[in-house]
Structure formats: C-alpha cells, structure tokens
MARROFI-315653 format. One record per residue (C-alpha): residue in three letters; residue number from 1; x, y, z. Coordinates in steps of 0.05 Angstrom, whole numbers, plus 32768, in hexadecimal, padded with zeros to 4 digits. Each point is the difference from the previous one (the first is absolute). Layout:
! MARROFI-315653
['Ala'; NUM; [X; Y; Z]]
...
This chain:
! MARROFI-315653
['Unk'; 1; [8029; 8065; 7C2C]]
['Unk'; 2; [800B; 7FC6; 8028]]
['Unk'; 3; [804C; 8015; 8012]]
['Unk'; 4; [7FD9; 8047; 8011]]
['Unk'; 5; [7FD3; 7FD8; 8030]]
['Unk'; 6; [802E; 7FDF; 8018]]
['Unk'; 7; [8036; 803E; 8015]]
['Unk'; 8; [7FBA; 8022; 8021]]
['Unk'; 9; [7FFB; 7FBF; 802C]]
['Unk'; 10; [8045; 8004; 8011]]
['Unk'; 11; [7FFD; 8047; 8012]]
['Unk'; 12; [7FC2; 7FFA; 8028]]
['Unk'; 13; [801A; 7FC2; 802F]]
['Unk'; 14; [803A; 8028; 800A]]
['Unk'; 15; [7FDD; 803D; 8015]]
['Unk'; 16; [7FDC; 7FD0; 802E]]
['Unk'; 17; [8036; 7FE1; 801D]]
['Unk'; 18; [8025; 8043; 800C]]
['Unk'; 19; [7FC2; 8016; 8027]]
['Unk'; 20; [8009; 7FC5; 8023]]
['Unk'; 21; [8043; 8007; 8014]]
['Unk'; 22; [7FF9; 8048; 8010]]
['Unk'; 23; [7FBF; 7FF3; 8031]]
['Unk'; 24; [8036; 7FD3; 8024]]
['Unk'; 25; [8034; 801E; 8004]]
['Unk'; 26; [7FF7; 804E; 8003]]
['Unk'; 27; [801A; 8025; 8039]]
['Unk'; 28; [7FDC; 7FEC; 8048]]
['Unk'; 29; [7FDE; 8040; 8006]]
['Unk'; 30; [7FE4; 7FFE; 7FB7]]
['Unk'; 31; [7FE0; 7FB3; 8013]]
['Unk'; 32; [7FD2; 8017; 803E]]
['Unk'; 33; [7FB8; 8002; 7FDE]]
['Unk'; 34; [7FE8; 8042; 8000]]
['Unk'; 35; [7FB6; 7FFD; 7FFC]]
['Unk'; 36; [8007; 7FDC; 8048]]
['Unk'; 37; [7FDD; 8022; 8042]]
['Unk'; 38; [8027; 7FD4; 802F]]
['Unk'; 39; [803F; 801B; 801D]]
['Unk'; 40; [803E; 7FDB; 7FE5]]
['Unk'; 41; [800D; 7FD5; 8042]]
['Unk'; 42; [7FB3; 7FE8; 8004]]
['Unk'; 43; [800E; 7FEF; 7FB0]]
['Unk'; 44; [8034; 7FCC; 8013]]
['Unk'; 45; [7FE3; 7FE3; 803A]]
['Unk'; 46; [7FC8; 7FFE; 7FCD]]
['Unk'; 47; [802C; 7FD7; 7FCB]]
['Unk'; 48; [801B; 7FD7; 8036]]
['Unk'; 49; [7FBD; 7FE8; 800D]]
['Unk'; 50; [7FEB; 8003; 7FBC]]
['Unk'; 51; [7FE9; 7FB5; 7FF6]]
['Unk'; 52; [7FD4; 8009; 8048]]
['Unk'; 53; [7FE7; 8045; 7FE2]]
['Unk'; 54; [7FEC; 7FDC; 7FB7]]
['Unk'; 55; [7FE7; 7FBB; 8025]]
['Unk'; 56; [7FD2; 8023; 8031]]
['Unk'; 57; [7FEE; 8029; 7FBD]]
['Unk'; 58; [801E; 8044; 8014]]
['Unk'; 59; [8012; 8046; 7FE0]]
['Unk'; 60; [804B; 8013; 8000]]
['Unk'; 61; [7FE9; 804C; 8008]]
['Unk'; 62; [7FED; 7FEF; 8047]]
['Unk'; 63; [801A; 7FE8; 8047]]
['Unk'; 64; [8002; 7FBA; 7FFB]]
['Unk'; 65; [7FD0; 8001; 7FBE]]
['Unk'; 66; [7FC8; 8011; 8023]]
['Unk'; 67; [8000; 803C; 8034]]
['Unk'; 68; [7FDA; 803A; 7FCE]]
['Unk'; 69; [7FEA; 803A; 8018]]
['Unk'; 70; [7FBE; 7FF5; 8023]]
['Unk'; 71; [8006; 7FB9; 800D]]
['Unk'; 72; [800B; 8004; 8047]]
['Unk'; 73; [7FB8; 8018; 8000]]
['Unk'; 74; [7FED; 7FC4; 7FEC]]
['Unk'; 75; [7FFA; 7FC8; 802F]]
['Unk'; 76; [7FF5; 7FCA; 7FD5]]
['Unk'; 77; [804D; 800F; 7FE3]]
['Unk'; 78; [8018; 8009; 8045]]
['Unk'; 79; [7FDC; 7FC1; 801E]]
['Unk'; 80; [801D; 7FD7; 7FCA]]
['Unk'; 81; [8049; 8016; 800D]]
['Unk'; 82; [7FFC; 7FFA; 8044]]
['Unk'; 83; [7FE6; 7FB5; 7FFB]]
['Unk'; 84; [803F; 7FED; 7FD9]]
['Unk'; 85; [802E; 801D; 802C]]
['Unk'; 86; [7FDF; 7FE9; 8039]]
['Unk'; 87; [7FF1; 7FB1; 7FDD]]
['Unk'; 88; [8048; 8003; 7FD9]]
['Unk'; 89; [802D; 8024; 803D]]
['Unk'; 90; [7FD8; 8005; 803F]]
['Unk'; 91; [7FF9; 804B; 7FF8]]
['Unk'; 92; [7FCC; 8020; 8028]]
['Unk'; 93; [8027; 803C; 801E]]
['Unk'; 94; [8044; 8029; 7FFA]]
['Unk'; 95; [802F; 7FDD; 802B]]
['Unk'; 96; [7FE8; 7FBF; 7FDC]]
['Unk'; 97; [800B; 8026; 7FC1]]
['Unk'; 98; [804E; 8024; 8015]]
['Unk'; 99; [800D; 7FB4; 801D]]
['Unk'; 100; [7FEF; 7FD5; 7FC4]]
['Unk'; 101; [8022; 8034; 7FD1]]
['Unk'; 102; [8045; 8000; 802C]]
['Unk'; 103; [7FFE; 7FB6; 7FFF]]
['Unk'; 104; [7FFF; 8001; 7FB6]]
['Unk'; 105; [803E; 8029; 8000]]
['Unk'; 106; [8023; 7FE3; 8031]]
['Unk'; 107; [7FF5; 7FAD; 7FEE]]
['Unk'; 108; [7FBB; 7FFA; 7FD5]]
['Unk'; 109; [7FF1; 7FBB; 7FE4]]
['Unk'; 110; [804B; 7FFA; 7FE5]]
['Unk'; 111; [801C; 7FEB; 8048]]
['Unk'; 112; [7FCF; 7FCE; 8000]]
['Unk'; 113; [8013; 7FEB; 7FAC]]
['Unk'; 114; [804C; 7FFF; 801E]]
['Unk'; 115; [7FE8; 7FCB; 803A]]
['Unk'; 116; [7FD7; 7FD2; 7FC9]]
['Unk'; 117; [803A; 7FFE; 7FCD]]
['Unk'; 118; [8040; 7FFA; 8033]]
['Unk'; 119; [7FD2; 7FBE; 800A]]
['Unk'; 120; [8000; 7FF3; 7FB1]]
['Unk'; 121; [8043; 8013; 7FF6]]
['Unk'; 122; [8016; 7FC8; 803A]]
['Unk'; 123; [7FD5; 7FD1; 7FD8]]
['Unk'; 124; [8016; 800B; 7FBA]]
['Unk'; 125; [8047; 8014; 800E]]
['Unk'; 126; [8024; 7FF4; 7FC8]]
['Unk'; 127; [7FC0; 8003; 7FD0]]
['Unk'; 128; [8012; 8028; 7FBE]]
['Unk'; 129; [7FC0; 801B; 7FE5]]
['Unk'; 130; [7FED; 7FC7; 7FCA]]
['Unk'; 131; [8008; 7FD8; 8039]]
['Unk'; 132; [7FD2; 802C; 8026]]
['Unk'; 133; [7FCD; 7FFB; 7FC8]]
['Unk'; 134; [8002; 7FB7; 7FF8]]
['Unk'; 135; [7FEE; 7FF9; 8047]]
['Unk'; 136; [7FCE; 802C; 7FF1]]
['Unk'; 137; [7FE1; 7FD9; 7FD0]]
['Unk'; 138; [7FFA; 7FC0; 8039]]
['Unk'; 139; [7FBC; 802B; 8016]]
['Unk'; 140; [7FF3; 802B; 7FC1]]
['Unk'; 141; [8018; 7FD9; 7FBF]]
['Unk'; 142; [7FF4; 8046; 7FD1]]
['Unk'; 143; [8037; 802A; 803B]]
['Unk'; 144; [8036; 802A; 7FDC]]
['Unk'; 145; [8035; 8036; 801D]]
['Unk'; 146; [7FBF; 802C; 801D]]
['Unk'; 147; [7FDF; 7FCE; 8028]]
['Unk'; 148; [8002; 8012; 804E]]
['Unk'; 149; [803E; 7FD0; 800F]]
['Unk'; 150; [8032; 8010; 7FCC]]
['Unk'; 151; [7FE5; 8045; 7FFE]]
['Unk'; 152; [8000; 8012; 804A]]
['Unk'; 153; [8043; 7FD9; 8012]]
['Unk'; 154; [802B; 801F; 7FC2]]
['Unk'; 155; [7FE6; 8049; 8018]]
['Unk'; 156; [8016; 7FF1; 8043]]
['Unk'; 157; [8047; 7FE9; 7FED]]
['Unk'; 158; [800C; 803C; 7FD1]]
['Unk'; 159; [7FD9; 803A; 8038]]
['Unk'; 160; [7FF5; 7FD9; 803D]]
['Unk'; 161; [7FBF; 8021; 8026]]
['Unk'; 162; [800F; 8039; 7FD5]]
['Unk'; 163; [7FE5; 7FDD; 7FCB]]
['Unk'; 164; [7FBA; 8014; 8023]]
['Unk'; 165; [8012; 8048; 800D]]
['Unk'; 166; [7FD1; 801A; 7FC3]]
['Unk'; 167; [7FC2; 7FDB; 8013]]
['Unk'; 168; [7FFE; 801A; 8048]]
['Unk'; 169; [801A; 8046; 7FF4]]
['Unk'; 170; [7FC5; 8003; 7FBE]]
['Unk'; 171; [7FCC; 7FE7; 8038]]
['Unk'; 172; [801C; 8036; 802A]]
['Unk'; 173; [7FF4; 803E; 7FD6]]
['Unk'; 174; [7FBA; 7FE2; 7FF4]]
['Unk'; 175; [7FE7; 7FF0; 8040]]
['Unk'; 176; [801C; 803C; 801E]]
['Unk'; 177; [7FCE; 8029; 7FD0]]
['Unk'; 178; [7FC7; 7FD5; 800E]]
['Unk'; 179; [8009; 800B; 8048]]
['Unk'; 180; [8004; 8055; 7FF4]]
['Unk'; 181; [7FB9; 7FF0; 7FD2]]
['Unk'; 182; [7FDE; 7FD8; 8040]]
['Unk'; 183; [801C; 803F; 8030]]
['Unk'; 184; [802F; 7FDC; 8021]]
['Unk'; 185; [803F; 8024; 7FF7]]
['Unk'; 186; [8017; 804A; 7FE6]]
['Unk'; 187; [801F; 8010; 7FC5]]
['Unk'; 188; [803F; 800A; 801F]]
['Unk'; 189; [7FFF; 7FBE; 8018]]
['Unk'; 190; [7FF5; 7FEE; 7FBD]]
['Unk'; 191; [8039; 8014; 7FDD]]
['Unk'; 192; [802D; 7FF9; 8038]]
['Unk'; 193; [7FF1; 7FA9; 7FF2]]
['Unk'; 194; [8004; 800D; 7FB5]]
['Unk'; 195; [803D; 801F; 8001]]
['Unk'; 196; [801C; 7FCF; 8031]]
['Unk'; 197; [7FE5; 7FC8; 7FD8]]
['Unk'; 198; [8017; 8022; 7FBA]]
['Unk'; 199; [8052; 8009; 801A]]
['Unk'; 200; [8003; 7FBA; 8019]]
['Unk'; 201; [7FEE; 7FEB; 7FB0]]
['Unk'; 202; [802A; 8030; 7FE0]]
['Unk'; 203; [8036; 7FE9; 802C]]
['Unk'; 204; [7FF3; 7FB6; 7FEF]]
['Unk'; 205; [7FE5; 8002; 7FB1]]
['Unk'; 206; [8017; 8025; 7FCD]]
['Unk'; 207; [7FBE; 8012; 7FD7]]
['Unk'; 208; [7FBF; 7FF1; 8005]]
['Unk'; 209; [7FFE; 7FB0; 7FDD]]
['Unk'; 210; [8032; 7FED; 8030]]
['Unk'; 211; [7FCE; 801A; 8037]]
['Unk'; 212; [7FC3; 7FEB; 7FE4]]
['Unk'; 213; [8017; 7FBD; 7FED]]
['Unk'; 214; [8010; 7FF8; 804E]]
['Unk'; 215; [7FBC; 801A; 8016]]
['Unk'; 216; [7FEB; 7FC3; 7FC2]]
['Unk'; 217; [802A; 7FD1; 802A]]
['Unk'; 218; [7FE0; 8015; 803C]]
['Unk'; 219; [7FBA; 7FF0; 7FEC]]
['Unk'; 220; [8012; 7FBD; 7FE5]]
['Unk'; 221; [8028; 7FED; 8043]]
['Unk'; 222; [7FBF; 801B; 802A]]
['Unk'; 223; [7FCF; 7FD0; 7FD7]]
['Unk'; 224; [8033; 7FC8; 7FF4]]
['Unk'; 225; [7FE6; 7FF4; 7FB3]]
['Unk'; 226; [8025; 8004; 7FBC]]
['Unk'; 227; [8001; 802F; 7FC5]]
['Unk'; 228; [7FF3; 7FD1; 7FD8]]
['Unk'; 229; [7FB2; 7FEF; 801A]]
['Unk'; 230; [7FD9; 802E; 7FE1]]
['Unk'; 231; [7FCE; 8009; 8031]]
['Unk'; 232; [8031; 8016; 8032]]
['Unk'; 233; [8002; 8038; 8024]]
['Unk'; 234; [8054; 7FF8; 7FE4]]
['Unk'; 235; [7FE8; 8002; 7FB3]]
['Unk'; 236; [7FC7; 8032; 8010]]
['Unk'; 237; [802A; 8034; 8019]]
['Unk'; 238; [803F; 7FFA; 7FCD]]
['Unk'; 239; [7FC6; 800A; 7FC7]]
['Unk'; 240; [7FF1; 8048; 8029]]
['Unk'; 241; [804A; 800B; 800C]]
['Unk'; 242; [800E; 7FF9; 7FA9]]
['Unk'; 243; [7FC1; 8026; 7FF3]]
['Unk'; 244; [801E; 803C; 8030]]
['Unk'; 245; [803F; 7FF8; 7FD7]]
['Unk'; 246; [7FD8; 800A; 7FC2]]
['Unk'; 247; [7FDB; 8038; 8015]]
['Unk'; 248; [7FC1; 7FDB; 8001]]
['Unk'; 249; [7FD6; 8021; 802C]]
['Unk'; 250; [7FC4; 802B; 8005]]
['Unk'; 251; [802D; 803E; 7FF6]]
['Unk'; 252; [802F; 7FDB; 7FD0]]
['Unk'; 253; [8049; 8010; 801B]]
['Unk'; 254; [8035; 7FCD; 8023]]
['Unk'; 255; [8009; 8024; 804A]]
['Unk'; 256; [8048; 7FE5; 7FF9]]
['Unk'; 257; [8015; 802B; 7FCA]]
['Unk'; 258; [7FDC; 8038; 8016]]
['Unk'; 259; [8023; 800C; 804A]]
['Unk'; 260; [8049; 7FF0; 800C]]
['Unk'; 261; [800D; 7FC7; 8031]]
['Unk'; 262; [803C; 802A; 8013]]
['Unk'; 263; [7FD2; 803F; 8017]]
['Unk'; 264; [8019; 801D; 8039]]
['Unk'; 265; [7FC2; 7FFA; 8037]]
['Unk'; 266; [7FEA; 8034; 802F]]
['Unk'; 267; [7FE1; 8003; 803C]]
['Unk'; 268; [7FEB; 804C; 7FFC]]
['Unk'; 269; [7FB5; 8007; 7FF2]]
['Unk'; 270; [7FF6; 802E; 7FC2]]
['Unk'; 271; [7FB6; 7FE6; 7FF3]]
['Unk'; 272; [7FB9; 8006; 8020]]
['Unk'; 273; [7FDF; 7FC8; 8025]]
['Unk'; 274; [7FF2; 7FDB; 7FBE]]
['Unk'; 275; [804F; 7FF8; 7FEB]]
['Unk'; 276; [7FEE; 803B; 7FC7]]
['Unk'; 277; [8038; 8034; 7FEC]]
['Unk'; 278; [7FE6; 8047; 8007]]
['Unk'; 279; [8001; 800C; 7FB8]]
['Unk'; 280; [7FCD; 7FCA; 7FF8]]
['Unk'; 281; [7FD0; 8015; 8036]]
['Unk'; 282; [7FDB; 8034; 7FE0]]
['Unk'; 283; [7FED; 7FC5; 7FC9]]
['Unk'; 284; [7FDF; 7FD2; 8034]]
C-alpha cells in the first residue's frame, strides 16, 4: 500500500512539474493569456510596469491597472492620476507629458546613476566586492552584496548606465498610460513610447528578470536604501516582484510567463479607446 502511495505521489509531482515546464516553455504564441482584453503591446508595457501596476494596487486587464471602462467619467479617478503625475513628474499638459517621456528614453535617471558611480568607481577603484561590503558595514554593520554600495557599483561595472535601462523604460510604459487616463496624450502617442521604450529592453535584456531586476536596481539607487531593511521601499518592492513571479495576485498568474519578453511590439492601433481587442468589446 505504502509503495502504491508512494508511485501515486511520484506520478502526481511529475504531472505537476511537466505542467510546469510546459506553461514555460510552450511555443510564444501558445503563452499570450487568452482571457486578456488588452491588446498584446499594452500587455507588455503592462508587465513592464507590473510592480508600479501591483504597488499602486492595479488590474493587469487594464491600461496601466486602472483605466476601465467608465472611469474617465469619474473625476475622483482622474483627479487622483493627474495629482501624481503632476506631484511625481510635473505633468499638467501634453508637451510636459511628450517631454518628460522622451527624456526617459533618451537619458532617464541612469545618466544621472552613471555620473554618481564614475564618482564611486574613482573612489573604490580597485575594491572587489567583499571589499565593497566591508566598507559597507563602516555605516551599516548588518550590509551584505545588496546593500546600495556594493550593489549599485558591481551593476555598474558589469552594465554601466545600462544597468538602469529597466527601471526607466518600466516607468516609461507606466507613466505614459497614466498620462492617456488624465487626457493628456492619444493612444497613438501611447504606443508609439511603449514600443520605443519596449525595443530599447529587448535590445539590452534578455527576458523579463534581467529587466525587472534593473527596474529593482533602479528603485533602490532612487531611494539610496538596502534590501536588506525591511521597511524599505528596496525590500518592499522585491516581496511584490517574488509574489508576481508566483502568481500571487488577485487574478493568480505570473505576467512573466504569460507574455513573451521577446513579443514583437506594434505601433498599429487594433483596440478601442480603452486598449480592448474587438473580440472583447461586446463583453464590456
């Protein structure tokens, strides 16, 4: 009975981890969620901004988690995104909008990361990373290989700025959304920043840990804390980034296995206003 038991286990976990394996990796085409309104393009700028989206407590089915049908009506919603853009960016119009969003493109926050660590490398030339970490511990005696110094100057030796390149091109695809929600730009607008943002990450990374592990990097550079304080922004977003991996989420899938980081982008608008495929619009 128990060598019975035991073969049904066996056969179960294997089932399981076939599954597994499959859901990974099955042809592109068979990994694009189907039950999904949003056009494939708006998906990945979606998962590119997919810690924003789950932090500001959004829904993957819609631009930028949060532009439903309807909620344009409503001005609370639109009030609300157009004081973040306008507290976070300085977004009040659309040449403020078009402006900021080139910007991130062209330099974003990693010219300025390449400026701060040229400093630290000058500094710590020399430094090996234990070394690194051991100065570290001179201000923080608990520091490891993820505290902001090691952590920021290794990235930059192994990427240089490029080592930022996730976090502003995420922040990209996100903003550019809440800006088309607050009725500052078009839809065309919209994807034609996406798509820019999305081919200068699929030129740099090759799948979406290496990207979102940059966009991690860029949030720990911005606040200057370590991964290993738990009340830091650092810690609080990893925790989001390994639930997202998990699937743990209101709708309980991983966007990352669900749309290719390779997808080839598109500018072409094949949606209404909301980002919904016409096979979906009858069910709103």
């Amino acid at each position: 009975m128990e060598g019975l038991l035991a073969c049904l286990v066996t056969v179960v976990v294997g089932l399981i981890l076939a599954g597994i394996a499959y859901h990974i990796w099955k042809p592109r085409e068979k990994r694009i969620e189907t039950n999904n309104p949003l056009s494939p393009t708006l998906r990945w700028m979606n998962t590119a901004a997919s810690i924003l989206v789950v932090a500001n407590h959004g829904n993957f089915r819609n631009m930028a988690g949060i532009f439903y049908p309807g909620y344009e009506k409503q001005p609370d919603w639109v009030q609300k995104v157009q004081r973040m853009l306008r507290e976070y960016w300085g977004i009040e119009t659309h040449d403020k909008a078009m402006e900021e969003m080139q910007s991130l493109l062209d330099t974003g926050m990693r010219a300025q990361y390449g400026r701060d660590m040229s400093m630290l490398e000058t500094r710590y030339a020399g430094y090996s990373e234990e070394a690194l970490i051991h100065e570290a511990r001179k201000q923080n005696p608990k520091a490891d290989e993820d505290s902001y110094l090691p952590k920021m100057l290794m990235a930059y030796r192994r990427h240089g700025e490029n080592a930022l390149l996730g976090w502003d091109m995420g922040r990209a695809a996100f903003v550019i959304q809440s800006c088309y929600f607050a009725g500052y730009v078009t839809m065309e607008e919209v994807l034609e920043i996406g798509v820019e943002a999305g081919k200068k990450a699929q030129a740099v990374f090759h799948n979406w840990e290496e990207m979102m592990e940059s966009y991690l990097l860029g949030g720990q550079y911005w606040q200057h804390d370590d991964k290993g304080d738990p009340k830091s922004m650092t810690a609080k977003r990893w925790k989001i980034y390994q639930k997202l991996w998990c699937g743990d989420t209101f709708f309980r899938e991983s966007p990352y296995l669900s749309i290719p980081f390779d997808l080839p982008l598109s500018k072409k608008i094949i949606t209404d206003q909301y980002g919904i495929l016409p096979e979906y619009q009858k069910k709103k």
